[in-house]
N, C-alpha and C positions, 0 to 999 in steps of 0.2 A: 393670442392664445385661443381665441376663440376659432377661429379658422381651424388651426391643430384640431382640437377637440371634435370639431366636425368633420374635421376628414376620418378621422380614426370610426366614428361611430356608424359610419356605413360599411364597416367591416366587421361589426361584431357576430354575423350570420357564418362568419366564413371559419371558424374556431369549434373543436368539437368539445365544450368546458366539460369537465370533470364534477360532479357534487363534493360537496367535501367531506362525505361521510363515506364517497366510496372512491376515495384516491386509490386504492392497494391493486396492482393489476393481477389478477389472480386467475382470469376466466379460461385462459390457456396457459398451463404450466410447460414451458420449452426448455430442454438440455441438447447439447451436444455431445460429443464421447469424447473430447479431448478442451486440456484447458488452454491450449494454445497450439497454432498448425504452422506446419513450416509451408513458403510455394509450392503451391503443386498439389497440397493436402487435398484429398476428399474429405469435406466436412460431413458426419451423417448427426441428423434432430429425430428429437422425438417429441412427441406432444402428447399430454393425457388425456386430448380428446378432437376429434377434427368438429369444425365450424362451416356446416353447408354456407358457401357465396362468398367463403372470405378468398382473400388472397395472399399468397405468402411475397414479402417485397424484402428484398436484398438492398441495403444502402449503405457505401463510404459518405460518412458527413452528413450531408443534408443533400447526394445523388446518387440516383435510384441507378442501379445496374440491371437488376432483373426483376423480372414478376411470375409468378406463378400459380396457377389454383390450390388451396390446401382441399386435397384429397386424401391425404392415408396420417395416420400417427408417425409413420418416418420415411423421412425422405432424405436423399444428398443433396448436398452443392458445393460444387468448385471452385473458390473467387480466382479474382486474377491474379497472376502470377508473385505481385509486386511485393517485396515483401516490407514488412514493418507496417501495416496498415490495421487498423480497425473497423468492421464494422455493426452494422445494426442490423438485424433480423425482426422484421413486424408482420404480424396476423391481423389483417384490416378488410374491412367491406367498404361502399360510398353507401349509403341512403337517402334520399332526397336532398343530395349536396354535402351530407351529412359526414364526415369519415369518422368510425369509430373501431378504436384499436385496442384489439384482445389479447393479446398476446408481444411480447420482445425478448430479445438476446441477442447480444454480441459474440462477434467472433475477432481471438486476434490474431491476423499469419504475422510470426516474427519467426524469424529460425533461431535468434539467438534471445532468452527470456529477460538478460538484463539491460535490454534494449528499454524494455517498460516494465522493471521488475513490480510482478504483483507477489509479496512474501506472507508466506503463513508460516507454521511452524507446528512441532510437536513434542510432546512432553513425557508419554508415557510410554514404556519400549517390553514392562510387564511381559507373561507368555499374552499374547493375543491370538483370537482364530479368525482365519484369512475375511470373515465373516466382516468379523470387528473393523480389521486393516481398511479391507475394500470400501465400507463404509465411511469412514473418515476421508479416504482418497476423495472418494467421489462427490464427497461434500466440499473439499475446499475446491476439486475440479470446477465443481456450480457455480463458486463464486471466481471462477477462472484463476484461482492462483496458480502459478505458473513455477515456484521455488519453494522449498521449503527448510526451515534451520530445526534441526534435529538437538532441540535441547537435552543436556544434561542426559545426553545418552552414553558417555565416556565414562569408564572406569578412571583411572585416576589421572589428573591434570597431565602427569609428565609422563605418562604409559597409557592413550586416550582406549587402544583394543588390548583389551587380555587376552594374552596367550596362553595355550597350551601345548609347550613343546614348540613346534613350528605351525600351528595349526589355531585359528583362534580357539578359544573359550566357549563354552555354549551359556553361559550366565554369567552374570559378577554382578557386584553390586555398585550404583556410584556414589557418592560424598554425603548424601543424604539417607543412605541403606536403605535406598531402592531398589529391587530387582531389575538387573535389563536382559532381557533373552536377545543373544544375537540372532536368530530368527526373527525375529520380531523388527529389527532394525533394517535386515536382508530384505524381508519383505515387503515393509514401506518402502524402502527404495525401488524395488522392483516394480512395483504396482503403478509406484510414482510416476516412473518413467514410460509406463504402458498406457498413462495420460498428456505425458507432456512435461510430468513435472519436475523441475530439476529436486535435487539433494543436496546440502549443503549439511557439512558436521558441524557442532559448535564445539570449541575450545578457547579458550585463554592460549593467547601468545606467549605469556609466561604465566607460570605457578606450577607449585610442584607440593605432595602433599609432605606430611611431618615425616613419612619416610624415605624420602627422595637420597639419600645417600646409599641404603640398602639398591636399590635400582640404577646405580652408577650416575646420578646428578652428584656436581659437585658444587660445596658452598661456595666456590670462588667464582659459580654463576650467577649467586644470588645479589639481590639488592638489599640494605642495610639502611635503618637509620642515623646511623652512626657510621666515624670514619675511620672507624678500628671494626669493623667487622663480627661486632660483638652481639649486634641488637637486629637481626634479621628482619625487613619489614615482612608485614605478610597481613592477610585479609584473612580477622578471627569467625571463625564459627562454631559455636557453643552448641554441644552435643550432637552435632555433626560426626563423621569420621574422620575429620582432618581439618586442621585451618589451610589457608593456601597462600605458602609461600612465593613471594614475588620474585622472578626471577629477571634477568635482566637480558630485554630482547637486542639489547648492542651486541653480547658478545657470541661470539660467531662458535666456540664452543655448543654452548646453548643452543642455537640453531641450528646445529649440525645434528646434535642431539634429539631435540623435537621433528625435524625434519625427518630423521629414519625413522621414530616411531610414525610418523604423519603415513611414508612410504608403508610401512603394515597394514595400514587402514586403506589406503587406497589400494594396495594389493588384494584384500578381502571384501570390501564393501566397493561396490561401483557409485562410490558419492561422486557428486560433478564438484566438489571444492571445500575451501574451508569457511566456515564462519568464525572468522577471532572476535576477540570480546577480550575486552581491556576491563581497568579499576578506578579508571579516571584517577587525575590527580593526586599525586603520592605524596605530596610537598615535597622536602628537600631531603634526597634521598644519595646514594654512595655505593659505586660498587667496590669490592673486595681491599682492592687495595687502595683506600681512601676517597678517589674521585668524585667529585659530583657529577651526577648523572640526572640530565635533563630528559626524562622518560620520553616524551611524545617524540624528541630527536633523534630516538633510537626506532620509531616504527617504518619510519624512510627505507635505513638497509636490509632492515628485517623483511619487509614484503618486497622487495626490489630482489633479495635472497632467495625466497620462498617461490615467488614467480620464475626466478631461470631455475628452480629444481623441480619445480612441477607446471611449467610453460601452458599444459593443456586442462590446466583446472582452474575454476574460477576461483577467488579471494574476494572477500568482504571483511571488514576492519567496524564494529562499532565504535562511532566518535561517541564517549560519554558524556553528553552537554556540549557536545563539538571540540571536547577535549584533544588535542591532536589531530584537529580534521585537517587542517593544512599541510600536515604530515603526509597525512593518508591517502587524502587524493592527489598526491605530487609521487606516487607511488606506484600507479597503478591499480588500482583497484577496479572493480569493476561493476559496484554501485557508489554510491555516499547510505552509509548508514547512522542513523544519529539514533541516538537514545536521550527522551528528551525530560531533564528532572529541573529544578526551581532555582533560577527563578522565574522556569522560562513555562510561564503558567499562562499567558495568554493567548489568543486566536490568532494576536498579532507575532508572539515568540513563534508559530507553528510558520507561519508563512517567511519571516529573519530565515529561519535554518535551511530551509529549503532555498530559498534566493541566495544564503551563504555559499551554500552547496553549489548550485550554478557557476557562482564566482570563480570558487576557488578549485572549480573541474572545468573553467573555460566551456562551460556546457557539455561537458564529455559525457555526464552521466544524470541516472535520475535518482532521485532521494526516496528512501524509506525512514520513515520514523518511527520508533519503537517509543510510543503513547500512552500510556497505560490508564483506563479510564474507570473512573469512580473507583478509585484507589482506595478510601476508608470504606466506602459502603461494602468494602472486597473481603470484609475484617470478617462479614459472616455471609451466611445464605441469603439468595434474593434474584435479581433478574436485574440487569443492567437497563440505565435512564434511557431510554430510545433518540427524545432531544437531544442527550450531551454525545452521543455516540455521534447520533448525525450530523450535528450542526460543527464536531470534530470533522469526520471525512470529507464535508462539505467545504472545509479551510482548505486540509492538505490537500482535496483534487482538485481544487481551481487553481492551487497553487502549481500544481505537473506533478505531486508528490505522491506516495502512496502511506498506506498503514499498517505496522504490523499488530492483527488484532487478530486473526483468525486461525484456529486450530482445531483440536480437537473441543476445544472449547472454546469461548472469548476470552482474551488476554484482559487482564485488570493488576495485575503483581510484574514485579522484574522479575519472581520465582512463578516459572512458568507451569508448573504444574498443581498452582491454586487454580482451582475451580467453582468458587462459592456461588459467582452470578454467573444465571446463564441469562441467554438469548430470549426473550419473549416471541412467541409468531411472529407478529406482528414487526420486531425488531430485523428477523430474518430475513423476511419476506421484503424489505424496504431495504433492506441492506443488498440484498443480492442486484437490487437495480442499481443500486449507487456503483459497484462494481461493474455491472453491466453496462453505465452511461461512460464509467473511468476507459474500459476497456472499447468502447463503441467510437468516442471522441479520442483517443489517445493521441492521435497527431494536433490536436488543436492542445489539449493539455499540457502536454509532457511530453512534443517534441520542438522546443525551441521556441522566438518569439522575443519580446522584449515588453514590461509592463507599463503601462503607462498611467495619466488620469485624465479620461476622457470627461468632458462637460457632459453630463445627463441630469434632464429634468423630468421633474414629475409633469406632466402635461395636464394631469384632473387634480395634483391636489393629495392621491391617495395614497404615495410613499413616503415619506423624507429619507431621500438619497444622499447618502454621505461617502467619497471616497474613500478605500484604506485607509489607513487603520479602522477598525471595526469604533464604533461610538456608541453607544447605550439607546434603544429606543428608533433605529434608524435601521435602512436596509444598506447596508455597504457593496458598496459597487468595484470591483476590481476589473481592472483595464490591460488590457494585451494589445498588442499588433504583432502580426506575422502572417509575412508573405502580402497577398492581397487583402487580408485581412482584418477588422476590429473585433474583438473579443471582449464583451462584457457580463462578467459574472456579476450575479447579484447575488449576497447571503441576508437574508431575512429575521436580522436583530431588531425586527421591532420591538418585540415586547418579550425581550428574552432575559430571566435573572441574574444573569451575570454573563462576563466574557470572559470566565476564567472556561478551556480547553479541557479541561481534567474531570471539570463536575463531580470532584472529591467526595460526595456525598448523593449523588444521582439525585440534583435539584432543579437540573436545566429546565426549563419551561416549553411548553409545545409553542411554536409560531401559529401566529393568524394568519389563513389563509388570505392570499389578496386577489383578485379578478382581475381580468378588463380591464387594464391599468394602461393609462398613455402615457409613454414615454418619447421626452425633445432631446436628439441627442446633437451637439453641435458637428457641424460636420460641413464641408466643404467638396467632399470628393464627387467625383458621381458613383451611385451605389446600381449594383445589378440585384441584391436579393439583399432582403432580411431573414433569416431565420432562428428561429428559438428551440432550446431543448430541455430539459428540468427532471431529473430522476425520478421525481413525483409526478409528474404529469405523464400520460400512457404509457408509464416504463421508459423513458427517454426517447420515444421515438420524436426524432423533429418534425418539426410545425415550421412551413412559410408564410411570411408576414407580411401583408399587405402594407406599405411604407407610402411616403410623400415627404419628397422636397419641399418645404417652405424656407423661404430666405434661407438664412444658412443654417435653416435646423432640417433635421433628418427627424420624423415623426412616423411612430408605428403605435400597435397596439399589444401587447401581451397577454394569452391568456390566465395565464395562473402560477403565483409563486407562491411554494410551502417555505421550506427551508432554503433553497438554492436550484437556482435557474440561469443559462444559460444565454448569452442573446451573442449574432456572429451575423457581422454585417460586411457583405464581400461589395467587393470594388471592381 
């Protein structure tokens, strides 16, 4: 081990370390104008400020495509062709061997979004002035979301656009005696799409509200919990404008039903699809004329139905706790959505659902989890934990997964237009790299791979590395192969208060930073490149690592883990 350690320490000159009072990369703030490009796109950036001597460096992965002097606040560039690819944009100079990096942002060409769905959403549909709209666009633009679910913007469950005559509505109200201005709904879509971003409606596949008879719904759609048809189940809400009746998505009634109203909507609003959303688990439930009705076994023909009526719109299905997920992805659909409540409260339930998800899509698709973080602290005003936020997205992205947390506000409630915590700077600003690195690395992420657990050692002494599952007081290392590849994320539970995901109380504790740290990983192949990346270290831009063969270990050095970092050793 002694060897190890001295080969590593004549490479400590070659690492630009970070202080650890000024991790935040702030010094060049960079946007692009779209949050995702199809081939072909012309990319155009802007910067709040140009850097005499630096250079702007285009990279997939950890290889450089182009370089160029930063000379103006905005400029183009046109990557290759290829599509589904991610990459890294850096603002850097060398100084006496020195690289130091100002500025980062990714870009991702996918022509289609739920290839790497990044999902935000929105809550408020209020009159708004284009003011307001564009401003929310352009904000989840930043953080490149690419889709968005249009909460509780529907008039009522089984009528989702109000008409007027032939003609929608210019206001209604929905279940909660909210205003929604159809303008206002018109317009986020429109704006949306003038970034990139898709549209997605949210509805219940079934529920119909207390008047659903008066609107030609009939009870012998509905689900009961009784076998005489007497005791209608349904989902109560107390001073609400309606409870919401369950209706039963087997029967093709029903669906022929919600289908024409679905057609209204897509005839007036250009959403790219629907977002359904179920009630989870009903227990033992009966439709009209007695039957037992196994709900999740009715979501199979229900979307298999929906998809040949509307062939060119996309579908999304929330599994609630993965209620019905086997249903849903044997369906077609075209992400895995989970919605994720208890008992699946740890770091390690986040990474299950997602790996579930792969299973049972034969890898067809990628997962969003709908999280909801510091859930009591949500009860009043205040500003969300930064740890449990991060040390959350730092699970789902190593896992391929994404988050849905971003909106017009940060998501904390399943009722999405609670707003009590907001976002600290600080939380934003750290945030939008973690999305930066998701979007920058997305082919190592979240496009395929197989996990494994690879042997890694501390080489100085200065981690305790523990594979998956996360352990208390250790840094947990999660292991991939794909393609030529080893893939080792490390998340940094050294000294973190808990591993519950949720941080119910925004208690999560900050990590201690770790340096210069050697790492023995066992290894046999012959390697051509080590290299590292970490959201917290210069905005993600990757760093190559100076490595050595000794016997059968692979030996590098790392410069810096906060919360999670990266390490991709090719072959």
């Amino acid at each position: 081990m002694a060897l190890l350690f001295l080969h590593c320490t004549k490479a400590e000159d070659t690492f630009n370390y970070i202080p650890e009072e000024n991790q935040l990369l702030t010094e060049v703030i960079l946007k692009t104008d779209k949050a995702k490009y199809a081939p072909g796109d012309v990319i155009s950036f802007t910067a709040n400020k140009v850097l005499s001597g630096f250079t702007i460096r285009y990279k997939h992965l950890n290889t450089v495509i182009k370089e160029e002097s930063m000379s103006s606040t905005s400029w183009t560039w046109t990557p290759p062709t290829n599509d589904y690819k991610g990459y890294m944009v850096e603002i850097y100079k060398i100084t006496d061997g020195v690289e130091t990096i100002a500025g980062t942002i990714a870009v991702d060409v996918s022509s289609d979004w739920t290839k790497f769905p990044r999902y935000g959403f929105l809550s408020n549909f209020n009159t708004l002035s284009n003011t307001q709209i564009s401003a929310n666009i352009d904000m989840l633009k930043d953080f490149h979301i690419n889709a968005i679910q249009f909460y509780d913007w529907q008039h009522k469950h089984h009528a989702p656009l109000k008409m007027n005559g032939n003609v929608p509505a210019t206001s209604w109200v929905d279940i909660a005696n909210r205003n929604i201005s159809f303008n206002t709904v018109k317009t986020y879509i429109d704006k949306g799409h003038n970034k990139n971003i898709a549209s997605m409606f949210y509805n219940l596949l079934y529920g119909a509200w207390n008047d659903y008879a008066t609107d030609g719904v009939s009870p012998e759609w509905l689900i009961y919990n009784n076998n005489s048809h007497t005791n209608a189940n349904k989902h109560p809400l107390p001073g609400w404008l309606s409870d919401i009746y369950v209706t039963n998505p087997g029967n093709t009634n029903w669906q022929n039903y919600i289908f024409d109203k679905t057609t209204l909507v897509y005839n007036n609003l250009n959403f790219d699809g629907w977002h359904l959303d179920q009630l989870g688990d009903r227990g033992t439930v009966y439709d009209y004329n007695g039957n037992t009705v196994q709900i999740n076994q009715t979501f199979t023909p229900f979307l298999q139905n929906l998809k040949t009526k509307f062939p060119n719109k996309k579908m999304v299905l929330n599994a609630v706790n993965q209620y019905g997920q086997s249903n849903i992805l044997s369906a077609g659909v075209d992400i895995a959505y989970t919605e994720v409540w208890d008992p699946n409260n740890t770091y390690k339930s986040l990474a299950d659902i997602i790996k579930d998800n792969n299973s049972l899509s034969s890898n067809q698709v990628n997962t969003v989890l709908a999280a909801y973080m510091n859930y009591d602290k949500a009860n009043s005003a205040g500003f969300f934990n930064t740890p449990g936020v991060l040390f959350t997205d730092a699970v789902i992205f190593a896992f391929g997964g994404s988050h849905l947390e971003l909106g017009e506000h940060m998501l904390a409630k399943e009722y999405f237009p609670n707003n009590n915590l907001q976002m600290s700077g600080e939380l934003k600003t750290r945030l939008q790299k973690y999305y930066d690195f998701m979007v920058a690395y997305e082919n190592i992420l979240r496009e395929g791979g197989t996990f494994n657990s690879p042997v890694l050692n501390s080489g100085d002494g200065q981690l305790n590395l523990k594979n998956w599952p996360p352990v208390a007081s250790t840094v947990s290392v999660i292991g991939k192969s794909l393609a030529n590849k080893q893939i080792l994320h490390l998340i940094n539970f050294s000294n973190t208060s808990n591993l519950n995901w949720r941080d119910t109380n925004g208690e999560q504790t900050t990590p201690t930073v770790k340096k210069n740290f050697t790492l023995s990983l066992a290894n046999s192949n012959t390697v051509s490149k080590v290299w590292y990346a970490s959201p917290d270290l210069d905005g993600g831009a990757s760093k190559e690592l100076i490595f050595n063969q000794v016997g059968g270990n692979l030996v590098f050095k790392v410069p810096l883990i906060q919360y999670w970092g990266m390490i991709v050793v090719e072959y």
